[in-house]
C-alpha positions, 0 to 999 in steps of 0.5 A: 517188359523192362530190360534187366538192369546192369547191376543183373548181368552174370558173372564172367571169369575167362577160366569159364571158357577155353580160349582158340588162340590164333597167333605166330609161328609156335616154332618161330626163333623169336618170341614174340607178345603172341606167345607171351601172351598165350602162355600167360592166358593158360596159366588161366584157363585152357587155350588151343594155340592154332599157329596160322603160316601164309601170312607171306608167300613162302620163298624158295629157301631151306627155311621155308620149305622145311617150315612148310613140310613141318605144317603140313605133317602137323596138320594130320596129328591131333592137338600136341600139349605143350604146357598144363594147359596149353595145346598147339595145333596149326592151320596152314594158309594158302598165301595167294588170298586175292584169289576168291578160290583161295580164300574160300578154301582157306577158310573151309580147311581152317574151320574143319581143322580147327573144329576137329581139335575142338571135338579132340579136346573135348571143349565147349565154351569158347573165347576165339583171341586172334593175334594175327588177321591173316585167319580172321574169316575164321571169326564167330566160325565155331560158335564161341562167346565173344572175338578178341583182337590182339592187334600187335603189328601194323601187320599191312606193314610187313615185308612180303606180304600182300598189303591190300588183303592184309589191310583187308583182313585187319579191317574185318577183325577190327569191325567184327570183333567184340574187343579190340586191343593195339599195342601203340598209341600210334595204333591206337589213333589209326583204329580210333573210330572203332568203339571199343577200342583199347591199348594193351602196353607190351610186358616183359619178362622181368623175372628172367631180364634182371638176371642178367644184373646177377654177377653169378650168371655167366656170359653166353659162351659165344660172347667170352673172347669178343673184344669190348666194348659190346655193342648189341642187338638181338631180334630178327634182323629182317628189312627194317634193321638199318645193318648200312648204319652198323656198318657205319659204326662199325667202320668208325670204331673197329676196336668194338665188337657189334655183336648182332642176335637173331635169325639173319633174313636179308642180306648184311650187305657190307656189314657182313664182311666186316671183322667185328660185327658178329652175326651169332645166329638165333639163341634161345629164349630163355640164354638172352639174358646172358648175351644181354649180359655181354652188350655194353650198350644195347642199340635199336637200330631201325630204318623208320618203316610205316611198320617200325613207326606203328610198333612198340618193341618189345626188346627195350623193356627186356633191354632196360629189364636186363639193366642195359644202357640203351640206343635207339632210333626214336620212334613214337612208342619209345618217346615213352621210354626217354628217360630212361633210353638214349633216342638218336637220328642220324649216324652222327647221333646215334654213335655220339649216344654210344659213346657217351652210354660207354662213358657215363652209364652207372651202377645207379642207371643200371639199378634204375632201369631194372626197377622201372621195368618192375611193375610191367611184367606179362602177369601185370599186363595180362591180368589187365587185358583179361578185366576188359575182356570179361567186362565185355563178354558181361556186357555182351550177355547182359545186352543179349539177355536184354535183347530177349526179354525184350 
């Protein structure tokens, strides 16, 4: 018999399945693409968030041990609703994979955790979404309609975690996925042997960024009494945060304030012991407009890690959102945004770029940036990634129905 032709295929709409949601840390201080997306996607259908820790080795700090108590508990409680349509449930991960032991045993706890939610919640038609690789031999493990690869990070990259299996795990889920995203054209280019492959650009927030433009929003109460200028930062400040070029600037301009917003996990070094760069410790997600508020300038201050050079970060966009004028070190993604962002290498550079943001920023600049962010918020963006997607369970069914009338 003849194969069906294209125009045959079914229909597919993603509210016909219920997505398995492999992302970070749920409770994690910053929020990432992963959860973004995540509440996006059940704004369309229902999704099971299953938060995977053991992407690194825990360290012997309150921190981890707390995070871990708090999985474990987790595990013996059935999926928690967080949203409409949203559940979250996690699936610890024994870190020490190059062990064949290990990673059996990840994958059978894994499998039986997640199966037990399945049948908890009652769900059928399944879409697996990973956003990380770590829990990739989980792929095609509960019968599901097709795999997603959310590729956001050059996750290999990462401090502390173990490079060659992570590489390995990322190389699995790029082969065996039947749709592969990157977040960078850098990305992009490294997986460019793999069919399928597309890029999907970083949204932002824009409803809740250009608030921060609103002269009735007050400032965040820890940024009242700083003196200015406010030259600020917020993420989590981990090895690829240049904090030796903080406190060069620092040093160079005391009367400024470097006000510094995230979970501090590295040491600061001599920026720690200087008066005015201001560690405020994480805040929620939802009060960064009014510390954004607070920045004069906004500053991007990475070291040029493999990590850095392969990301796309999302801070610009709610920077730039938010209206502020913007510093960053240039990498390829921000290349992009050169228009609209001062790029600077070097310590020379980078406060020659501060000092002329402070002197010549307009209302005009702030008015502009909004709006170039205002057709790159998350709906847009996902609304994106879930036409491809249903373009390639369709074609997966066609191919499948093809392959039975054959």
């Amino acid at each position: 018999m003849k194969p069906a032709r294209h125009d045959d295929e079914p229909s597919v709409s993603l509210e016909q399945f219920t997505i398995i949601y492999f992302g970070n840390d749920w409770s994690a201080e910053n929020r990432t693409s992963s959860h973004h997306i995540a509440e996006h996607l059940a704004r369309r259908t229902s999704v099971l968030y299953v938060d995977s820790p053991g992407l690194r080795a825990p360290k012997a700090c309150g921190r981890d041990v707390r995070k871990v108590g708090r999985v474990l508990a987790s595990t013996a409680r059935p999926p928690r609703r967080v949203a409409d349509r949203l559940w979250h449930i996690s699936v610890p991960q024994i870190p020490f994979r190059r062990l064949p032991l290990v990673r059996h045993a990840n994958t059978l706890i894994g499998r039986w955790l997640v199966k037990r939610a399945i049948a908890q919640l009652g769900l059928s038609r399944t879409v697996s979404w990973f956003a990380v690789p770590h829990p990739g031999s989980l792929a095609n493990a509960f019968g599901e309609t097709a795999v997603i690869y959310y590729c956001i990070d050059d996750y290999a990259a990462l401090p502390d975690v173990d490079a060659r299996v992570i590489a390995e795990l990322d190389a699995h889920l790029t082969a065996c996925a039947d749709q592969v995203f990157v977040a960078s054209s850098r990305m992009l280019r490294a997986k460019a042997s793999r069919p399928g492959i597309a890029i999907a650009r970083h949204g932002v927030d824009v409803a809740l960024f250009r608030t921060a433009a609103d002269p009735c929003l007050p400032l965040a109460p820890g940024a009242l009494d700083l003196p200015r200028p406010i030259v600020g930062f917020y993420g989590l400040i981990e090895d690829w945060i240049d904090l030796d070029l903080i406190a060069d600037l620092a040093e160079r301009r005391p009367s400024w304030t470097f006000l510094m917003i995230g979970r501090l996990a590295v040491d600061p070094g001599r920026a720690g012991r200087l008066a005015n760069v201001v560690f405020a410790g994480p805040q929620p997600y939802t009060d960064l407009p009014r510390w954004a508020k607070a920045f004069d300038v906004a500053i991007v201050p990475y070291r040029l890690t493999r990590q850095v050079v392969n990301a796309a970060p999302l801070k610009v966009r709610e920077y730039l959102a938010a209206g502020r004028p913007v510093v960053a070190v240039p990498t390829p993604d921000l290349e992009r945004f050169a228009g609209l962002v001062r790029l600077a290498s070097g310590r020379d550079q980078f406060l020659a770029a501060i000092d002329a943001a402070l002197r010549e920023d307009t209302v005009s600049d702030r008015a502009r940036r909004i709006e170039a962010m205002a057709d790159m918020s998350w709906d847009s963006r996902v609304a994106e990634v879930v036409k491809v997607v249903e373009d390639r369970i369709r074609q997966k069914a066609g191919a499948d129905n093809h392959a039975r009338v054959a």
